[in-house]
VOVEXMI-459534 format. One record per residue (C-alpha): x, y, z; residue number from 1; residue in one letter; chain. Coordinates in steps of 0.5 Angstrom, whole numbers. Layout:
N
ATOM      u      v      w   nr  rest  kette
ATOM      X      Y      Z  NUM     A      A
...
This chain:
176
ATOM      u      v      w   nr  rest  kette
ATOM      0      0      0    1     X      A
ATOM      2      7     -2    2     X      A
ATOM      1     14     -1    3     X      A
ATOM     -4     16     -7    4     X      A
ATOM     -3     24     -7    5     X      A
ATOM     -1     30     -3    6     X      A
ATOM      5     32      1    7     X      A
ATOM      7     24      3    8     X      A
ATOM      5     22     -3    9     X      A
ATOM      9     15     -5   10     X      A
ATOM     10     14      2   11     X      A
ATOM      9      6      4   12     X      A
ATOM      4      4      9   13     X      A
ATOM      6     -2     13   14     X      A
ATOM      0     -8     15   15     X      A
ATOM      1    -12     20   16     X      A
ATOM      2    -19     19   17     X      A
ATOM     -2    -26     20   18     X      A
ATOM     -8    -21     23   19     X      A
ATOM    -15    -19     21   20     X      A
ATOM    -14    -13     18   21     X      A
ATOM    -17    -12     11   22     X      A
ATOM    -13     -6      8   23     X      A
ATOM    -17     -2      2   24     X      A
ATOM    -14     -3     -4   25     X      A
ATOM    -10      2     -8   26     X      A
ATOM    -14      2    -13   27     X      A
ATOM    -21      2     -8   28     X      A
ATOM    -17      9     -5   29     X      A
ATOM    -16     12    -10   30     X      A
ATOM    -22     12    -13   31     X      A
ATOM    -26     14     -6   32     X      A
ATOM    -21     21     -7   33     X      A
ATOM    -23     22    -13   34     X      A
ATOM    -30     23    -12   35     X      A
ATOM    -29     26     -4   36     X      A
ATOM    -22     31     -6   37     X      A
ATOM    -26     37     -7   38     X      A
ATOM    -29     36      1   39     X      A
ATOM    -22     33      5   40     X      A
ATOM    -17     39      5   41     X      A
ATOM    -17     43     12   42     X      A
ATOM    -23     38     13   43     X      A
ATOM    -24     34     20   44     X      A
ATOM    -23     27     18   45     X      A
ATOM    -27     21     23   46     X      A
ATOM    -24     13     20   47     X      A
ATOM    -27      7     24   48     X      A
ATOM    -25      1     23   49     X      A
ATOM    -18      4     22   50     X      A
ATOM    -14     -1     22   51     X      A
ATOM     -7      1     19   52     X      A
ATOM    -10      7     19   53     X      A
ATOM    -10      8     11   54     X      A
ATOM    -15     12      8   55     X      A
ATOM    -14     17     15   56     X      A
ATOM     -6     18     13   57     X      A
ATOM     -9     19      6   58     X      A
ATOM    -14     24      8   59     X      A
ATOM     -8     27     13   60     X      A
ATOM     -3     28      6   61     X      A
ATOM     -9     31      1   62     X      A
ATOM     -8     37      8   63     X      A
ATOM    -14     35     13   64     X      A
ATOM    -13     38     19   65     X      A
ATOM    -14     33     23   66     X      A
ATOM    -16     25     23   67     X      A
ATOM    -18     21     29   68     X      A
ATOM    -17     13     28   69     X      A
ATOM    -21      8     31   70     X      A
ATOM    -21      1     32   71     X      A
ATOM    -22     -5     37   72     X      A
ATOM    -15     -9     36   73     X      A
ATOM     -8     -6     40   74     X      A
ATOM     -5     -9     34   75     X      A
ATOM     -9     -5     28   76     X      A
ATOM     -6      1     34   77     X      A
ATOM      0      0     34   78     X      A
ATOM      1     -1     26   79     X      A
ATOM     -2      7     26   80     X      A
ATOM      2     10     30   81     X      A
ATOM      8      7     27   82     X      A
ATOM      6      9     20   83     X      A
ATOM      4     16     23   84     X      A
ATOM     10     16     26   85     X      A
ATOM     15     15     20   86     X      A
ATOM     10     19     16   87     X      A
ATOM     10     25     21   88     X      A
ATOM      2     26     22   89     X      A
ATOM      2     25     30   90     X      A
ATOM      1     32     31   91     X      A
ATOM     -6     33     26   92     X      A
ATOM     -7     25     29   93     X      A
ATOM    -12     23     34   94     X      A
ATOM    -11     15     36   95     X      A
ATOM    -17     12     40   96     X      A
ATOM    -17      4     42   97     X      A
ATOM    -23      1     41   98     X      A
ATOM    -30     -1     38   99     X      A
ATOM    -32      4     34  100     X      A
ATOM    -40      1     35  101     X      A
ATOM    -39      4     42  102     X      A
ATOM    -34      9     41  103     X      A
ATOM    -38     14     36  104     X      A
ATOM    -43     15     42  105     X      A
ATOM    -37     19     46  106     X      A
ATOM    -34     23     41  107     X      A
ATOM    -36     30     42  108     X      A
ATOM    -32     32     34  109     X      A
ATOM    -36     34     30  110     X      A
ATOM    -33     32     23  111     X      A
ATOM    -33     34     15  112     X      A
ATOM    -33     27     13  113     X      A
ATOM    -33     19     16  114     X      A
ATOM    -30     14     14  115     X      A
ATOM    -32      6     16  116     X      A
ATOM    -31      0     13  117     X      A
ATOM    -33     -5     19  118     X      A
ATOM    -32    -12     18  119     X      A
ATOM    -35    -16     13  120     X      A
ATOM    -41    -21     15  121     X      A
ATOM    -43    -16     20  122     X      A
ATOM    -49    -12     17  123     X      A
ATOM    -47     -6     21  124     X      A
ATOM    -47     -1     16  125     X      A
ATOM    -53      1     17  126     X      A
ATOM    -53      1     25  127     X      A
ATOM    -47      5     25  128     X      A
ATOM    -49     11     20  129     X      A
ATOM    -56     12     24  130     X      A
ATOM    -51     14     29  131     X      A
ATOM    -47     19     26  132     X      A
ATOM    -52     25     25  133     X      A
ATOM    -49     29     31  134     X      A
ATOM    -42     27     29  135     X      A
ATOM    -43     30     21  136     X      A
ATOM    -42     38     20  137     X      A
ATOM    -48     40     16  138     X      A
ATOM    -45     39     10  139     X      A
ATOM    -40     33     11  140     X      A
ATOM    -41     26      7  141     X      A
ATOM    -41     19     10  142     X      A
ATOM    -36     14      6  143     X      A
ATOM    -38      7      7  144     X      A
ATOM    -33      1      4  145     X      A
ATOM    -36     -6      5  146     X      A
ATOM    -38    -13      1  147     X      A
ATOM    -41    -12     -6  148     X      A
ATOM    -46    -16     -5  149     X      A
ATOM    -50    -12      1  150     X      A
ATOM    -55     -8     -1  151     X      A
ATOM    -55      0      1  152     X      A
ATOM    -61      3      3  153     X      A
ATOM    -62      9     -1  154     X      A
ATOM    -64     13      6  155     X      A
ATOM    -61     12     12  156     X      A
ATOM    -65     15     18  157     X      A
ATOM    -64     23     15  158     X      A
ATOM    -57     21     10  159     X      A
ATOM    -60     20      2  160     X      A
ATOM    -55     15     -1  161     X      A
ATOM    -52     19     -7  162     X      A
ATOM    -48     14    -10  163     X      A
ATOM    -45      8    -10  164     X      A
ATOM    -39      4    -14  165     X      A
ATOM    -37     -3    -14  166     X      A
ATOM    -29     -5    -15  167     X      A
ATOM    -29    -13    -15  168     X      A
ATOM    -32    -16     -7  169     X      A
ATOM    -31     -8     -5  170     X      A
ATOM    -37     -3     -6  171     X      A
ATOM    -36      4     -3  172     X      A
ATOM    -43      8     -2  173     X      A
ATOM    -43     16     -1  174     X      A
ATOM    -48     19      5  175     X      A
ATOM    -50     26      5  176     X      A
């Protein structure tokens, strides 16, 4: 994995090995920050489910001012520290060990754009957005990567689904 654009551009991101991490791909990446670019500079940025933290360090590159990670494995945690590190985002970064189904409840932030990719196999996609109407600025966007094969409702609570896209097994799904 690499760092598409911006100030780290072609910067590695290190995953962890023999664990459950499923980072997103280059090309799933890529693809998210073509359609959200316009959104992300001196945005504040939320990625649940961060695991190695890569779509985080991205936005951080393409100059968001500030991005918390969430996830529930201390070796997801460990892995984005080391790579905030080695990149030099500690500063703009907020780093919370947790499960983000029960952290999104504490979070007092209010963001311009969340990002979430639970676990594949969970349903929790849409639990998870109903509960993000007090963390989304009024004009912000939810980003959702998860299976292709789960059918996103077009309304979720008061967020209008905007657009979707498939890469393969990955789809992407955009919330306002």
């Amino acid at each position: 994995m690499r760092i598409i654009s911006g100030y780290a551009k072609g910067r590695r991101i290190i995953a962890p090995r023999g664990t459950k991490i499923r980072p997103t791909s280059d090309r799933v990446k890529e693809a998210i920050f073509n359609t959200i670019s316009p959104l992300v500079y001196k945005s504040d940025f939320l990625d649940l489910f961060a695991g190695t933290g890569n779509i985080g360090i991205e936005a951080l590159s393409r100059g968001a001012n500030s991005c918390t990670f969430v996830d529930q494995s201390p070796k997801a945690i460990k892995c984005i520290r080391n790579n905030l590190a080695n990149i030099g985002f500690e500063d703009r970064s907020t780093i919370i060990l947790g499960d983000s189904r029960k952290i999104i409840n504490k979070l007092t932030k209010i963001y311009d754009i969340i990002f979430l990719d639970p676990p594949y196999g969970y349903d929790l996609v849409v639990p998870i957005v109903k509960k993000l109407k007090l963390l989304l600025k009024e004009e912000g966007i939810i980003v959702v990567e998860t299976e292709s094969k789960i059918e996103l409702p077009p309304q979720c609570d008061t967020f209008r689904l905007l657009k979707t896209s498939k890469y393969g097994d990955t789809q992407v799904g955009y919330y306002k």
